[in-house]
C-alpha positions in Angstrom: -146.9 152.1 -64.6 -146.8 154.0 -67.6 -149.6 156.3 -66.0 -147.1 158.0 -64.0 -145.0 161.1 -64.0 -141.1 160.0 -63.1 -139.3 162.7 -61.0 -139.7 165.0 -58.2 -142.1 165.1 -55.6 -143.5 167.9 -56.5 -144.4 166.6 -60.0 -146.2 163.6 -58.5 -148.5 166.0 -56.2 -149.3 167.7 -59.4 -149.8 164.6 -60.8 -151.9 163.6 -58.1 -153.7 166.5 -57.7 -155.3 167.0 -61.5 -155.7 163.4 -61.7 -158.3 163.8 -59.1 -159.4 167.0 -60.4 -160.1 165.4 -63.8 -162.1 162.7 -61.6 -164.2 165.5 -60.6 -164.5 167.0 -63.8 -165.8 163.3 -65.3 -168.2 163.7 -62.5 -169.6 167.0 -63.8 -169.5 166.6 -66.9 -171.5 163.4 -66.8 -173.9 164.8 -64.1 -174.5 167.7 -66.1 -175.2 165.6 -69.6 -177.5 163.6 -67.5 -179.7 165.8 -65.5 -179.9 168.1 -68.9 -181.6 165.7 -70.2 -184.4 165.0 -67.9 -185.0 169.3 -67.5 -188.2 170.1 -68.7 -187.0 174.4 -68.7 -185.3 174.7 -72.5 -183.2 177.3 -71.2 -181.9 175.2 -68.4 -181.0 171.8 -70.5 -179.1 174.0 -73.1 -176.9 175.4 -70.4 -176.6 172.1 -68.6 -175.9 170.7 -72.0 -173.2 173.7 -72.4 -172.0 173.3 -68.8 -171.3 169.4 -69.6 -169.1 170.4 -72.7 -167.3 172.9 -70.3 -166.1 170.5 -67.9 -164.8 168.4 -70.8 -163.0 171.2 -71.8 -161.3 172.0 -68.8 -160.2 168.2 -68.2 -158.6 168.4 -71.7 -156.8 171.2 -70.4 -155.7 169.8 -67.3 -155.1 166.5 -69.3 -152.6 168.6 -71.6 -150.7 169.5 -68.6 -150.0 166.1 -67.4 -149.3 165.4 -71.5 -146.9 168.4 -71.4 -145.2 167.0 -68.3 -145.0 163.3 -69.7 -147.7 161.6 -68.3 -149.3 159.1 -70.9 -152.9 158.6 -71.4 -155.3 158.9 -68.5 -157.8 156.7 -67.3 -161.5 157.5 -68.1 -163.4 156.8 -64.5 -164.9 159.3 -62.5 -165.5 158.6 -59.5 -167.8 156.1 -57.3 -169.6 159.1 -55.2 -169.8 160.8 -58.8 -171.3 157.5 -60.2 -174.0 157.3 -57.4 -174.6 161.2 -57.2 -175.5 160.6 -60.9 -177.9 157.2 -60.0 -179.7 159.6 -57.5 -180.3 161.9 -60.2 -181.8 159.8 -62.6 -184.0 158.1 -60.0 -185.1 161.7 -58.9 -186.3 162.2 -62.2 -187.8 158.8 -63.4 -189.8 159.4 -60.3 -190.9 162.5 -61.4 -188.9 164.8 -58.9 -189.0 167.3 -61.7 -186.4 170.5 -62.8 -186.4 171.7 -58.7 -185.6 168.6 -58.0 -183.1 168.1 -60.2 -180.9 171.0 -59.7 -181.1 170.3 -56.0 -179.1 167.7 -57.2 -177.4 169.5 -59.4 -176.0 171.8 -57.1 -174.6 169.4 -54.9 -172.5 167.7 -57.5 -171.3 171.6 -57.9 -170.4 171.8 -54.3 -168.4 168.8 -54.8 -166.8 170.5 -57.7 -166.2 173.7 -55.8 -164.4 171.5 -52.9 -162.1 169.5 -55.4 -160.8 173.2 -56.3 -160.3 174.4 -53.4 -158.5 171.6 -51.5 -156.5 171.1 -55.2 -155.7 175.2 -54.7 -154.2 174.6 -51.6 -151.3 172.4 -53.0 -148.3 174.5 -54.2 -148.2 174.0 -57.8 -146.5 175.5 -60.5 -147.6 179.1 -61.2 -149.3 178.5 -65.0 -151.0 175.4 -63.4 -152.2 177.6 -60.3 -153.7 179.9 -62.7 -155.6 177.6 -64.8 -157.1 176.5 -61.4 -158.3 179.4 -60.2 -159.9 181.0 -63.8 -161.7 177.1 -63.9 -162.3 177.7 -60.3 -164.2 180.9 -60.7 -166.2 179.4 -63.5 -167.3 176.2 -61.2 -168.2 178.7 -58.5 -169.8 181.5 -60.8 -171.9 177.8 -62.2 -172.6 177.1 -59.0 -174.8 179.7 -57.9 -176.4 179.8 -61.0 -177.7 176.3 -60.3 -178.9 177.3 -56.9 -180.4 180.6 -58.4 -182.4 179.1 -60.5 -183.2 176.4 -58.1 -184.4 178.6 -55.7 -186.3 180.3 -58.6 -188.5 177.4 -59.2 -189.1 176.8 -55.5 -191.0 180.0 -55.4 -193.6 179.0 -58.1 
């Protein structure tokens, strides 16, 4: 397979580890992208719009890690609970859910994103690797309660 890292098994649980992290970052940044575009609030869709080009940000970095350790090209996918997280969201909106209702969704494709860090966190992994983790990790989880803020804004009005 010329997907795969040769070598030690500690490069393939790194490999296996951002490969699904990137999974869950094609997840978000789709989701993101998506919803955005059905938000009626300006403010929101720029920063879901801005939040979309994040997460493709940080799979390019994860990406160059697995380039710098010799892993070839990676597969675009995502994956399937992403793709109907996603589905969900659209229908939400086509039926007139509106912005609430959307980031309800929203916010559970972020606590997705905040358990792929954490369970990808408790891997031993080398330390410049680790550390990208956690600074994307405090991002997802500083994203993530913006979402439910401003979910729980729009459930007062």
């Amino acid at each position: 397979m010329a997907n795969k890292l040769d070598g030690s098994t500690k490069n393939q649980e790194m490999e296996s580890v951002l490969l699904d992290l990137i999974k869950s970052l094609q997840d978000g940044q789709k989701g993101f992208a998506e919803i955005g575009e059905h938000l009626k609030d300006a403010t929101l869709k720029r920063y879901f719009l801005a939040e979309s080009l994040k997460r493709a940000s940080f799979r390019a970095e994860l990406e160059g890690q697995l380039h710098l350790a010799g892993m070839a090209d990676i597969e675009e996918s995502g994956s399937v609970a992403g793709a109907l997280h996603r589905s969900w969201g659209e229908l939400k909106a086509k039926l007139g859910g509106g912005d609430h209702s959307l980031l309800e969704t929203a916010e559970k494709g972020e606590d997705e994103a905040k358990d792929a860090y954490k369970k990808a966190l408790e891997h031993e992994l080398p330390l410049p690797i680790r550390s990208l983790l956690v600074d994307q990790q405090a991002h997802v989880l500083t994203s993530h309660d913006y979402v439910r803020n401003q979910r729980d804004a729009l459930a007062g009005k």
